[in-house]
Backbone as CSV, one residue per row, in Angstrom:
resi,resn,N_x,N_y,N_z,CA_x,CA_y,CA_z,C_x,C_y,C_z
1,UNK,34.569,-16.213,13.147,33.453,-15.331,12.831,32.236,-16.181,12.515
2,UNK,30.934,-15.422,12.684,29.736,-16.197,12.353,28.467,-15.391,11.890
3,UNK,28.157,-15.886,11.252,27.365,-14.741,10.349,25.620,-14.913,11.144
4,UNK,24.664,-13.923,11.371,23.362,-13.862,11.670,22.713,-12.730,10.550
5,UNK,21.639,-13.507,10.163,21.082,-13.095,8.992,19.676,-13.885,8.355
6,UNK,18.501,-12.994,8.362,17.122,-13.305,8.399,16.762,-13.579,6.707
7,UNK,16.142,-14.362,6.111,15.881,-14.333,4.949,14.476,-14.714,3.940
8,UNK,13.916,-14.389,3.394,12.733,-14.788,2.930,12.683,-16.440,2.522
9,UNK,11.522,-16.587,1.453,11.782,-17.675,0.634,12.867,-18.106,0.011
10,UNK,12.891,-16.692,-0.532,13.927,-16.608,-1.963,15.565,-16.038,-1.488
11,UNK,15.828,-16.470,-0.116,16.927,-15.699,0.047,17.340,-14.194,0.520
12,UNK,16.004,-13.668,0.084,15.964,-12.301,-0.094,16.173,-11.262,1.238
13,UNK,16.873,-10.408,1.386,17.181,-9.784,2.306,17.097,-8.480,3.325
14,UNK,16.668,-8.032,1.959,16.516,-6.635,1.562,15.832,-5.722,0.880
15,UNK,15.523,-4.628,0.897,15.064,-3.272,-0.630,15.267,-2.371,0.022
16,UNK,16.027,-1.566,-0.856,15.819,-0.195,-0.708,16.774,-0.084,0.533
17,UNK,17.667,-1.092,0.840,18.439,-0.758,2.484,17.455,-0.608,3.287
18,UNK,16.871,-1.367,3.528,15.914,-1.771,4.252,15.341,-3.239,4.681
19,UNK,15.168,-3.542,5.740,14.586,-5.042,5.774,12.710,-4.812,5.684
20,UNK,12.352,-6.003,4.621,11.103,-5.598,4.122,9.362,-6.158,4.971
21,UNK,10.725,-6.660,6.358,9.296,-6.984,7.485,10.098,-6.436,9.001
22,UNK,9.429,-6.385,9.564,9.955,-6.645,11.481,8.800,-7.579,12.157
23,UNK,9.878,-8.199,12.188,9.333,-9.618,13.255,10.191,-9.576,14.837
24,UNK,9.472,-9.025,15.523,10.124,-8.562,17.174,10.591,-9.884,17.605
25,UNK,10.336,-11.276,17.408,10.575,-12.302,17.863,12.177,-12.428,17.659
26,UNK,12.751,-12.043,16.056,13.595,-12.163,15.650,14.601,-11.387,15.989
27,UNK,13.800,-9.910,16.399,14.782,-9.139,16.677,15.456,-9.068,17.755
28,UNK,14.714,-9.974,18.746,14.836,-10.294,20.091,16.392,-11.402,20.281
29,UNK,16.307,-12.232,18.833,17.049,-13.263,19.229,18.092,-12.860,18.242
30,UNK,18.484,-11.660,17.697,19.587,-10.789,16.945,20.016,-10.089,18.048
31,UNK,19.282,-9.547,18.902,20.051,-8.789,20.186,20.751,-10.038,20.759
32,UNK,19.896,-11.105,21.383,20.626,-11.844,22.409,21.820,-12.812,21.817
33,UNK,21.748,-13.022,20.229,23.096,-13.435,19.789,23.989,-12.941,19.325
34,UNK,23.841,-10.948,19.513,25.518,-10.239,19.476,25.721,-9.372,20.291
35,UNK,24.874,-9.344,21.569,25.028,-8.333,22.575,26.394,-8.590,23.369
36,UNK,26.972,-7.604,23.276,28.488,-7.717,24.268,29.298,-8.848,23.216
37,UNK,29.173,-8.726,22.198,30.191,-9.278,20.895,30.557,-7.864,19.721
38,UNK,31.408,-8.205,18.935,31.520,-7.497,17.909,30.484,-7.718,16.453
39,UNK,30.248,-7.008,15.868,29.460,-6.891,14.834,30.328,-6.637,13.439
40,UNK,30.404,-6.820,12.875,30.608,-6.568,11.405,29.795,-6.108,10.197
41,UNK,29.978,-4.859,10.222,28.864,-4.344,8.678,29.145,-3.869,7.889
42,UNK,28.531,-3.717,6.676,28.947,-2.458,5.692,28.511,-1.326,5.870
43,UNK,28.560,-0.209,5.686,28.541,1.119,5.899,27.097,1.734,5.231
44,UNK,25.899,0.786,4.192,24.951,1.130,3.914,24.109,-0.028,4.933
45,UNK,24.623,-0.874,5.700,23.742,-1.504,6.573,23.761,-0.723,7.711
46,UNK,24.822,-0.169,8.241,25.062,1.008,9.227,24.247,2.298,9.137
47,UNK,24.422,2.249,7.631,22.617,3.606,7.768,21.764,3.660,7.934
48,UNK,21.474,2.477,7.791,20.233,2.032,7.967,19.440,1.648,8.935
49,UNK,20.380,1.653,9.889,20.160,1.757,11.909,19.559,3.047,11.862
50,UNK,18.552,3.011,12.840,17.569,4.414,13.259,18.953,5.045,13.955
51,UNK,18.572,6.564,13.429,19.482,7.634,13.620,20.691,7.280,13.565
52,UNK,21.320,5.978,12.833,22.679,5.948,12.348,23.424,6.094,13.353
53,UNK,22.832,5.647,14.690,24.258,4.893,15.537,24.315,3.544,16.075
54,UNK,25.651,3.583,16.206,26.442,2.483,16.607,25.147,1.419,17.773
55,UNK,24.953,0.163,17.466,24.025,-0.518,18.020,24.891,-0.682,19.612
56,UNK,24.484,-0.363,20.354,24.724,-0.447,21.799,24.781,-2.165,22.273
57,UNK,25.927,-1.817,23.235,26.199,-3.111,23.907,27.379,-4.162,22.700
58,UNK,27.722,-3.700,21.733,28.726,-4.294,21.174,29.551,-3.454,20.464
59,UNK,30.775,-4.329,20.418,32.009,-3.509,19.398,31.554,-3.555,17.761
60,UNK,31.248,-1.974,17.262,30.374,-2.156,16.030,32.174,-1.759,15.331
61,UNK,32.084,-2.349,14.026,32.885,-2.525,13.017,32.248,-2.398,12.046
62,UNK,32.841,-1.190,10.817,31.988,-0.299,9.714,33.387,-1.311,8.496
63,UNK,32.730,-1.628,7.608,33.357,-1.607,6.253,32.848,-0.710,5.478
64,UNK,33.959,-0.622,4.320,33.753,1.007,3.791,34.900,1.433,3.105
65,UNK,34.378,1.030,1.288,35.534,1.829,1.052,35.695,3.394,0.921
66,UNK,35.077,4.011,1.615,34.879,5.417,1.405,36.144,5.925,3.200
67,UNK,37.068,5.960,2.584,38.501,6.479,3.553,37.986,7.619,4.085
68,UNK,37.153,8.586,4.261,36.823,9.763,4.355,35.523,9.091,5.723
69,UNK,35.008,7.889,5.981,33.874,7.931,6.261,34.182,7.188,7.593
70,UNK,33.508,8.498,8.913,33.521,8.090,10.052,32.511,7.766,11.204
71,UNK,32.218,7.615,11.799,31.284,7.191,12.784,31.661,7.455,14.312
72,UNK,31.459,8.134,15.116,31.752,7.588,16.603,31.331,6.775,17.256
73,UNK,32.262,5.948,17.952,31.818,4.801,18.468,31.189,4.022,18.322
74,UNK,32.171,4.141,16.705,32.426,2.523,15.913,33.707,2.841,15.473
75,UNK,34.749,2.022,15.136,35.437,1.253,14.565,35.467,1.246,13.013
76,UNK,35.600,2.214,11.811,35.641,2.023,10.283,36.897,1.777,10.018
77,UNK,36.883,0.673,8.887,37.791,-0.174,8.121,37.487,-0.047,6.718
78,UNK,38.570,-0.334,6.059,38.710,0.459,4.376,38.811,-1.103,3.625
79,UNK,39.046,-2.230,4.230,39.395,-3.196,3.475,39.214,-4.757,4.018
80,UNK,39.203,-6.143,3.730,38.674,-6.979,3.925,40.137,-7.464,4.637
81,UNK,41.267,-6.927,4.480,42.534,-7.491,5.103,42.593,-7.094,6.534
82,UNK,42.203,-5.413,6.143,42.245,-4.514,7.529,41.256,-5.415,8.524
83,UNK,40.114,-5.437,8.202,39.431,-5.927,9.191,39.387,-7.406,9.648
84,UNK,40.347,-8.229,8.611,40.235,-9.393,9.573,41.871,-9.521,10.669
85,UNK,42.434,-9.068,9.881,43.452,-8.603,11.120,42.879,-7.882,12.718
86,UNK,42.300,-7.073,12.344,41.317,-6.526,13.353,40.670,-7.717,14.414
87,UNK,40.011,-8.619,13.281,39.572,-9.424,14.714,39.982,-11.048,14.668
88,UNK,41.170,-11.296,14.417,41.893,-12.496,14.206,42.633,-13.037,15.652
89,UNK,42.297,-11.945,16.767,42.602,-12.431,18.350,41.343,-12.911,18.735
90,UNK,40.269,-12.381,18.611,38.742,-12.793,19.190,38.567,-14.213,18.812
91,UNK,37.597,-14.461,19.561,37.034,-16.074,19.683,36.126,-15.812,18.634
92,UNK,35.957,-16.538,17.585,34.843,-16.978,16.403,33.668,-16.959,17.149
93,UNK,33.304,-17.100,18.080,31.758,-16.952,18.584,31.880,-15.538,18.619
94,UNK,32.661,-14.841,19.059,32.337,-13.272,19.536,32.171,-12.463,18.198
95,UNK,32.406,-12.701,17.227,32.737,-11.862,15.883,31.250,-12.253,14.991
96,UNK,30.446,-11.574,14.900,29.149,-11.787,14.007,28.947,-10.990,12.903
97,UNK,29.221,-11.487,11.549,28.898,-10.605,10.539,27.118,-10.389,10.625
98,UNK,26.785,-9.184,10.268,25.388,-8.769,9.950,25.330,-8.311,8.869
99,UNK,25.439,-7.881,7.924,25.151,-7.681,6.438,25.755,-6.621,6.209
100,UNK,25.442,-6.120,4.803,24.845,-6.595,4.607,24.999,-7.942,2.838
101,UNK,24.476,-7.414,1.721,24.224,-8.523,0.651,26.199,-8.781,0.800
102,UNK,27.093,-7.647,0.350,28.185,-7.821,-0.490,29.400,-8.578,0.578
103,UNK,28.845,-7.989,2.355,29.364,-8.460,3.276,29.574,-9.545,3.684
104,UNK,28.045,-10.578,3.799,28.158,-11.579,3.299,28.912,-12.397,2.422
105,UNK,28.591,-11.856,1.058,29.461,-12.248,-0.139,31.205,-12.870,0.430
106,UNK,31.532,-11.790,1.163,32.888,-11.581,1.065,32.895,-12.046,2.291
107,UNK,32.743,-12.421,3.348,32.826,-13.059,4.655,32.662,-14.518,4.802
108,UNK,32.084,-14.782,3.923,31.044,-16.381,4.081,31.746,-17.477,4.633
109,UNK,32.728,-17.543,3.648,34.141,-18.019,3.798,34.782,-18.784,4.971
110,UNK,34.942,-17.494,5.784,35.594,-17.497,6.754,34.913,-17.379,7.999
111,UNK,33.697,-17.572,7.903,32.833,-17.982,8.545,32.629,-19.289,9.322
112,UNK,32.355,-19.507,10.406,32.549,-20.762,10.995,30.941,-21.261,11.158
113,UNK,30.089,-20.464,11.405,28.863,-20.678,11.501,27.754,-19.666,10.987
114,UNK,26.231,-20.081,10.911,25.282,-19.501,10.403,24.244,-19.566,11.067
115,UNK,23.413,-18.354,10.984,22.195,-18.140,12.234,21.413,-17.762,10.927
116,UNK,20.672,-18.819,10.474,20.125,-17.764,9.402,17.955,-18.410,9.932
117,UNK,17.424,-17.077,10.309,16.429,-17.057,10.519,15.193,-17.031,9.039
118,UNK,14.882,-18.107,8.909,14.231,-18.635,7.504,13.137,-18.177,7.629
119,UNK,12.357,-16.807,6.931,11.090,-16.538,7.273,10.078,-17.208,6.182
120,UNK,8.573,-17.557,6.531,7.679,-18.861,5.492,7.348,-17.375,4.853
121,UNK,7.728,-16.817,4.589,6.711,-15.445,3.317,7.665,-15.251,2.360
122,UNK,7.826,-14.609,0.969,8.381,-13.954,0.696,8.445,-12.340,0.125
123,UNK,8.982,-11.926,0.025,8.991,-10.170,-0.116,9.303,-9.658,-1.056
124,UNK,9.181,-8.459,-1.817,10.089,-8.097,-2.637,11.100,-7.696,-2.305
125,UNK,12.183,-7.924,-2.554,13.787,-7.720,-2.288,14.826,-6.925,-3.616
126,UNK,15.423,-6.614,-3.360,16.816,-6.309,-4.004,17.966,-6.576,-3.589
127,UNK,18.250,-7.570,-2.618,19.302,-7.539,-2.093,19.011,-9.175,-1.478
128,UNK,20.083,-10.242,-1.405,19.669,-11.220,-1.523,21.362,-12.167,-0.498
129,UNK,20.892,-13.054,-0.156,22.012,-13.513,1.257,22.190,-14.999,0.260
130,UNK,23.308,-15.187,0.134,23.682,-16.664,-0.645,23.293,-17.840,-0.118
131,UNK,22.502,-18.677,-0.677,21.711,-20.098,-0.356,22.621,-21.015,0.151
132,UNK,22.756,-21.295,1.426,23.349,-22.089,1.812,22.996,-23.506,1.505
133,UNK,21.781,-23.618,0.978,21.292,-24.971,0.822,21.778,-25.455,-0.263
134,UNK,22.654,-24.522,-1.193,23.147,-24.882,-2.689,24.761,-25.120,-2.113
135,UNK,25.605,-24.459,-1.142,26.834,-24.492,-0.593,27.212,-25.681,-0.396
136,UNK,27.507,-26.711,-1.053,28.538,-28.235,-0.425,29.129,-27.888,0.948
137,UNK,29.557,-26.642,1.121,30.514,-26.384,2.599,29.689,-25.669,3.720
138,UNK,28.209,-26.078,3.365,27.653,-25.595,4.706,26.692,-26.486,4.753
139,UNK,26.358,-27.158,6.057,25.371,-27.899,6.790,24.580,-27.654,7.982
140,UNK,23.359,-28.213,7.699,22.592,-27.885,8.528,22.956,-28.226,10.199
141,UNK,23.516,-28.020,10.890,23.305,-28.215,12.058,22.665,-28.509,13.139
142,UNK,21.663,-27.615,13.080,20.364,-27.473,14.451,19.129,-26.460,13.469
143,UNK,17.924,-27.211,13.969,16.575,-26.476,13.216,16.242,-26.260,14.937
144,UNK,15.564,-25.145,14.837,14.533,-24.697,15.995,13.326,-24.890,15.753
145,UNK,12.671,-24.641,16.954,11.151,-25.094,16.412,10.757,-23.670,15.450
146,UNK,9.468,-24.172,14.602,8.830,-23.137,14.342,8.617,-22.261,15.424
147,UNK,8.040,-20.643,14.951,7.577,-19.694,15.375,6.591,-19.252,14.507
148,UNK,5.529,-19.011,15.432,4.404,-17.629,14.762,4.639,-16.592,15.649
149,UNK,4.821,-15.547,15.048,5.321,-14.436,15.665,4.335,-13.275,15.643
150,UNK,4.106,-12.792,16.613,2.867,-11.735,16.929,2.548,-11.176,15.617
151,UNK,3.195,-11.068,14.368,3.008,-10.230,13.407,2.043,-11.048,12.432
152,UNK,1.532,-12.389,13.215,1.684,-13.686,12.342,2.307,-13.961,11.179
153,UNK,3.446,-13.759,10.968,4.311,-14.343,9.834,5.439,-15.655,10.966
154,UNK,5.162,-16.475,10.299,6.036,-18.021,10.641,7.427,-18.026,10.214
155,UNK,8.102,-18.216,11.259,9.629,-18.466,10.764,10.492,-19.301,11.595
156,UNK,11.482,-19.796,11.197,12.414,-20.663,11.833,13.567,-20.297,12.020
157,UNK,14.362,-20.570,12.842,16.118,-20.550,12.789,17.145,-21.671,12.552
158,UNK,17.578,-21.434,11.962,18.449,-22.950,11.275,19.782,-22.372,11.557
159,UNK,20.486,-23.710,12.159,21.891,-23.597,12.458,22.989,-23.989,11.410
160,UNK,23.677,-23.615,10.933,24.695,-24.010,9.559,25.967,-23.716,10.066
161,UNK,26.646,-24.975,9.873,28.520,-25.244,10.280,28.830,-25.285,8.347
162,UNK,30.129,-24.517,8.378,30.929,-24.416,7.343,32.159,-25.224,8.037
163,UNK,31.360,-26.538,6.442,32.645,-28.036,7.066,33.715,-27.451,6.271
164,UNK,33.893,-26.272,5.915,35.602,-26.292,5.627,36.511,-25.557,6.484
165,UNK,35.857,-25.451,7.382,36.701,-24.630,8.427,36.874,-25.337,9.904
């Protein structure tokens, strides 16, 4: 599995279940690194998709402890066992966690890699993606070049290998 995930200064991820910019540059390169892969989310990052469906072109996977809570065409899971059984045949490139904060939390782990798109602003947030730069078990890999992105806000993509896996 490999986690893709955009973040302010401060880490920050989120408010309100919501991401607190759109940068089309980024969103461009979130499609082209889980299209025709599986996704992994929690069930308040899943609402938070316009009109609350399933993102097209991949196998979407709902976490959720709410047993009652369904989706068509997606895939809901009640537990962190259920779902890695679920995708413990797939190739680690094909499996991309997307958030959101607690998903992370609980995925990181077992994570083989990190797409984390470093934006130069920061936002107000409530919801916040764990600093890999503080992690002993994650390294930088690959920096991309900067971007200014039509919105002019500047951001980068940084590549991170988890040396414990």
């Amino acid at each position: 599995m490999n986690i893709i995930v955009a973040v302010d200064k401060n880490w920050g991820i989120g408010k309100k279940n919501d991401m607190p910019w759109r940068i089309p540059e980024d969103l461009k390169f979130f499609t082209e690194m889980t299209l025709n892969k599986t996704i992994v989310m929690g069930r308040k990052t899943f609402l938070s998709f316009p009109h609350q469906n399933p993102l097209k072109g991949r196998e979407n996977i709902i976490l959720t402890r709410d047993e009652h809570f369904k989706v068509e065409g997606a895939t809901v899971v009640n537990g962190v066992k259920e779902l890695l059984s679920l995708v413990k045949d797939k190739n680690t490139d094909d499996v991309m966690i997307i958030g959101g904060q607690s998903i992370y939390q609980t995925f990181e782990k077992y994570c083989a890699k990190a797409y984390v798109t470093k934006i130069d602003a920061s936002y107000e947030v409530d919801t916040y993606f764990p600093n890999l730069d503080l992690l002993d078990h994650w390294k930088v890999d690959k920096i991309h070049d900067e971007v200014v992105s039509k919105t002019g806000v500047t951001f980068r993509i940084y590549e991170y290998i988890n040396t414990q896996l």
